[in-house]
C-alpha positions in Angstrom: 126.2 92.4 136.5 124.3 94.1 133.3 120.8 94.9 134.3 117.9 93.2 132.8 116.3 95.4 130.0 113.6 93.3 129.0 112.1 90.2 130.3 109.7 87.7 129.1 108.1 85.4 131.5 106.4 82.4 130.4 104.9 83.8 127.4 102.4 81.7 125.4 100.6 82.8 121.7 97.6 80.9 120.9 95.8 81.2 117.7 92.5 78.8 117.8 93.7 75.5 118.5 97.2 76.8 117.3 99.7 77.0 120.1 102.3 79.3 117.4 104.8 79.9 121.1 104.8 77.9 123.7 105.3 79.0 127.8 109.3 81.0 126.5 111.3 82.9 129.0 114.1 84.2 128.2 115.9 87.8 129.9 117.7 90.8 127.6 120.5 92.8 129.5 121.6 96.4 128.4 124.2 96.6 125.4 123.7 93.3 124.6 122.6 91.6 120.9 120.1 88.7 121.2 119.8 86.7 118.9 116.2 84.6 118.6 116.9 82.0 115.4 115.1 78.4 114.8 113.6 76.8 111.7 110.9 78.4 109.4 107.8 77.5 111.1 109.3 77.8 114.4 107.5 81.3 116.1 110.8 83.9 116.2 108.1 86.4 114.4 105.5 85.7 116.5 107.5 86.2 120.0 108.9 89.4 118.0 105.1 90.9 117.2 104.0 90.3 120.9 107.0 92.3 122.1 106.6 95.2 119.8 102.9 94.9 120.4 101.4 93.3 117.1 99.2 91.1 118.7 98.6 90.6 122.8 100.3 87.1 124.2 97.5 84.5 125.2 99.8 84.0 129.0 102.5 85.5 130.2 104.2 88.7 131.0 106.4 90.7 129.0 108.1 93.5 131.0 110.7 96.4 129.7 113.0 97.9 132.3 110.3 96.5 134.9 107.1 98.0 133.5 104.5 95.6 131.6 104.2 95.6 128.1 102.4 92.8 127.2 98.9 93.8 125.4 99.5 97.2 125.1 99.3 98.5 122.1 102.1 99.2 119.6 102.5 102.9 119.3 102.5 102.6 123.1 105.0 100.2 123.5 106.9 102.2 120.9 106.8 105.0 123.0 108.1 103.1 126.0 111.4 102.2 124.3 110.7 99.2 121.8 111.4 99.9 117.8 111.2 97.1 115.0 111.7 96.6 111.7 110.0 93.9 109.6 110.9 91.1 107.6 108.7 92.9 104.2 109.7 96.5 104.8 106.9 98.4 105.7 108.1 102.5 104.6 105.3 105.1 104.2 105.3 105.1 100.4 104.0 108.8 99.7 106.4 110.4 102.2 110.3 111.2 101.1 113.5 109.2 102.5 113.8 111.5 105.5 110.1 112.4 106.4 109.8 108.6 106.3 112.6 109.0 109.5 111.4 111.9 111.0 108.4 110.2 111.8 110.4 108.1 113.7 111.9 111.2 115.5 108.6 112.3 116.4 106.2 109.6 117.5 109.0 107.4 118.9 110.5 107.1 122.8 112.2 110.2 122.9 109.8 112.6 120.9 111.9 115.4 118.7 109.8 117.9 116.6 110.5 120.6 113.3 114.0 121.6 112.8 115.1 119.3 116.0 113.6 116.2 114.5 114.5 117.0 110.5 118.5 117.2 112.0 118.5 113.8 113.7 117.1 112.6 111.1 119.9 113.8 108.9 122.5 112.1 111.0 120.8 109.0 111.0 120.1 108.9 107.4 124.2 109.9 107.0 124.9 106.6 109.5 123.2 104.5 107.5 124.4 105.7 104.2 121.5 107.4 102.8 123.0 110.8 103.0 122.7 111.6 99.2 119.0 110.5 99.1 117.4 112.3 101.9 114.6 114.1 99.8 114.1 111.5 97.1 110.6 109.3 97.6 111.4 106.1 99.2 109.3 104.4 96.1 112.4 104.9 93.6 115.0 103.6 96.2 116.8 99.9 96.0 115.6 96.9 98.3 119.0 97.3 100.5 118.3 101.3 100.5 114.4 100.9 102.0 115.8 98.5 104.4 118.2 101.3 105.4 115.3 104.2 105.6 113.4 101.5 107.4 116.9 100.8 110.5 117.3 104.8 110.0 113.5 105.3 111.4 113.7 102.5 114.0 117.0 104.5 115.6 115.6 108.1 115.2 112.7 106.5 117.9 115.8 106.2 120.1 114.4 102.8 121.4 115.9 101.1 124.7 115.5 97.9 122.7 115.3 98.0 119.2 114.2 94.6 116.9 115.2 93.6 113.7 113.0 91.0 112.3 115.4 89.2 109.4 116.7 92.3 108.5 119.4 90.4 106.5 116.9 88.7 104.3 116.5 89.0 100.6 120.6 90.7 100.5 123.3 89.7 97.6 126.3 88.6 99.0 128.0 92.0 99.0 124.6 93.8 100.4 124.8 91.2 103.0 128.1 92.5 104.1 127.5 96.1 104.3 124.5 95.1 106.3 126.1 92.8 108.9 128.8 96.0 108.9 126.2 98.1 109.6 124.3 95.8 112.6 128.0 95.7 113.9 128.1 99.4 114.2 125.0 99.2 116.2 126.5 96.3 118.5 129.6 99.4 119.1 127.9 101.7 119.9 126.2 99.6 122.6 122.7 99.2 121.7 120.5 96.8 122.8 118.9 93.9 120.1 117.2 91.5 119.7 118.2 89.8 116.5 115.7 87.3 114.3 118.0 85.6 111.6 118.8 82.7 109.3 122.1 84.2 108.0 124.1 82.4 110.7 127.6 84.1 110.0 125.5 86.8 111.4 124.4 85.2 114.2 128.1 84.3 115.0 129.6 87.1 114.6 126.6 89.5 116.3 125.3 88.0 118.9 126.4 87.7 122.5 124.1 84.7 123.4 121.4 83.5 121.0 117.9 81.3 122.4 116.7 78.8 119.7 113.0 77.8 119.2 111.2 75.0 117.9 108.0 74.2 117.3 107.3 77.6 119.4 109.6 76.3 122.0 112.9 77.2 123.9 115.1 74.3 123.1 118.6 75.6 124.2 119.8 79.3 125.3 124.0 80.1 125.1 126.8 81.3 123.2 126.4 81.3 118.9 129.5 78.6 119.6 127.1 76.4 122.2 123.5 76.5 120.7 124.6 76.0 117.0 126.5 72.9 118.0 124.0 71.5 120.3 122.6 68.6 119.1 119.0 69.5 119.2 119.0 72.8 117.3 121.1 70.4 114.5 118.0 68.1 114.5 115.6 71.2 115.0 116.8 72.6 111.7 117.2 69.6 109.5 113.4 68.5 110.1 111.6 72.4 109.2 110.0 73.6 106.6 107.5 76.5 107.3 107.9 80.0 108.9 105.7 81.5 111.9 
């Protein structure tokens, strides 16, 4: 049986009189892709920022590979194994295309300094396809390039469990291909993700089990194939119209 990499118990976000997710549990196994999808409006984001440490859950417990996470903050939890990327891509503009992923390399779960760091960061950058554009500033690179420097960083932290928060948003057609190629690469080399999407030939094609929210609730956990035809997440999506 795959052990249990991260687990959320019974998690609740309040904001005022705002109840953004609701009491979720849910369990992620080593090598395996999550995926976390629901309507706009339905609080993917939110569980994502309380496990990378954006904000503390209200209730709950949050634990990765036993130890509790929840509330701490996120350069800890980044340092405990947990790297993200965001749905706007947040890159230090006035650093270049590799010192943007060295920082990665050096404040991440596995720390790597100088010469040690600038290398990894070198193979990373060549993985993702940026090889050609390693001292150029990340200000005069396309949106499907800072996305890449932005994955590249994430991996240099060597996470146990790294997040990609709609990672696939905002791609053309043929961007959206290299970039479910490249997510499918990860999935092969046996990483562990959690996966927030609305492109769902992603989520099909990804994803080992997916758990759907609504309304900043589970309402099913399965298989792509089970959840997308159950007859609740149909309803869940036709009735949404605002993101978390």
């Amino acid at each position: 049986m795959a052990r249990v990499v991260l687990e959320v118990r019974n998690v609740t976000k309040r904001f005022g009189g705002l109840v953004a997710v609701n009491d979720m549990s849910f369990d992620v196994t080593q090598h395996e892709v999550l995926g976390i999808i629901g309507p706009n409006g339905s609080g993917k984001s939110t569980m994502i920022n309380m496990i990378s440490g954006t904000f503390p859950p209200s209730a709950g417990v949050i634990r990765l590979n036993g130890q509790d996470v929840a509330g701490k903050p996120a350069h800890r939890i980044a340092q405990m194994g947990v790297a993200r990327t965001f749905q706007l891509v947040r890159l230090l503009p006035e650093l270049t295309v590799i010192e943007n992923v060295v920082a990665g390399a050096a404040f991440g779960h596995r720390r790597r300094w100088k010469g040690e760091a600038e290398r990894y960061a070198q193979t990373l950058l060549d993985r993702v396809g940026l090889g050609g554009v390693m001292n150029v500033p990340v200000s005069s690179l396309t949106y499907i390039n800072t996305k890449r420097v932005e994955l590249a960083r994430a991996l240099a932290c060597e996470p146990e469990v790294l997040l990609l928060d709609e990672w696939l948003a905002g791609l053309n057609p043929t961007e959206l291909q290299t970039g479910i190629d490249l997510i499918r690469s990860l999935r092969e080399d046996g990483r562990t993700v959690i996966l927030v999407e609305h492109v769902m030939d992603a989520i099909r094609s990804l994803c080992d089990r997916c758990v759907v929210m609504s309304s900043g609730c589970k309402i099913a956990e399965g298989t792509p194939a089970d959840v997308l035809s159950d007859a609740e997440v149909i309803r869940a999506y036709l009735g949404a119209d605002e993101d978390a």
